[in-house]
N, C-alpha and C positions, 0 to 999 in steps of 0.2 A: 638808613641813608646816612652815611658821614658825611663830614666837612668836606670832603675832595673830591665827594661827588657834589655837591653841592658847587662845589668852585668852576666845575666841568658844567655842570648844568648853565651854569652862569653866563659862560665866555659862549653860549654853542651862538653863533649869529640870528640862526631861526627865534629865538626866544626875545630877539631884541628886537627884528624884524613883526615879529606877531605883537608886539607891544607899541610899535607905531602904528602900525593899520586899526590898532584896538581906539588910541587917541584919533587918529581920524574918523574912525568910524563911529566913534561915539558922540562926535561933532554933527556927524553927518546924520546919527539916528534925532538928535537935539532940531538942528533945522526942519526933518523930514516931518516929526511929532507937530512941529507949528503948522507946514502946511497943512497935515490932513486935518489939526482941529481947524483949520481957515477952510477946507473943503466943508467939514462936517458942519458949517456954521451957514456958509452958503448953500448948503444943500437943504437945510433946514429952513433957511429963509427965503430959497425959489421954493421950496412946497409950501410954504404957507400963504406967500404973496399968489404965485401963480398954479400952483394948483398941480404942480411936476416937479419931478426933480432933472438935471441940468445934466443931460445922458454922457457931454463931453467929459464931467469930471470922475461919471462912473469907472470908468475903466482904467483916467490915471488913479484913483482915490484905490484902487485894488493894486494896481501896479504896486503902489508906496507902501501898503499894509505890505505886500510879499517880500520887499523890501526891506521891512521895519523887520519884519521874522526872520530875515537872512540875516540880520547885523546881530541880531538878538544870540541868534543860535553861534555864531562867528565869537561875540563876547564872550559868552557861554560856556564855550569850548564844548558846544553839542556836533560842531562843524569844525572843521579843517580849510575848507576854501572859503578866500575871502571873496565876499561880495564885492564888486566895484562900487568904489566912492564916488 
């Protein structure tokens, strides 16, 4: 690869495009990471106190991991489509 591809590589939009979505979403994996250790904490703290775990947050608490694997693989460049932010 020379410099003038290199310069072509540079200018193409998509490359600059994929690089915001990357700062968003890597914002967006930072936020996500806090809530599920605040689920993982609460989850832990209804099983201990009452004896179950708190079934409403099961299902977001999976949502956000599938989530968390989508932005993962998007940074990655294991994926092509971005996840919504």
């Amino acid at each position: 690869m020379d410099a003038e591809d290199i310069k072509t590589n540079i200018r193409k939009p998509y490359v600059w495009e994929r690089l915001a979505h990357m700062a968003v979403l890597f914002v967006a994996f930072q936020i996500v990471e806090v809530l599920l250790c605040t689920i993982i904490l609460t989850q832990f703290l209804a099983t201990m106190l009452i004896s179950k775990r708190l079934e409403q947050l099961d299902s977001f608490s999976q949502g956000l991991a599938l989530y968390m694997k989508n932005i993962m693989l998007y940074l990655s460049f294991n994926q092509d489509t971005c996840p919504y932010p």
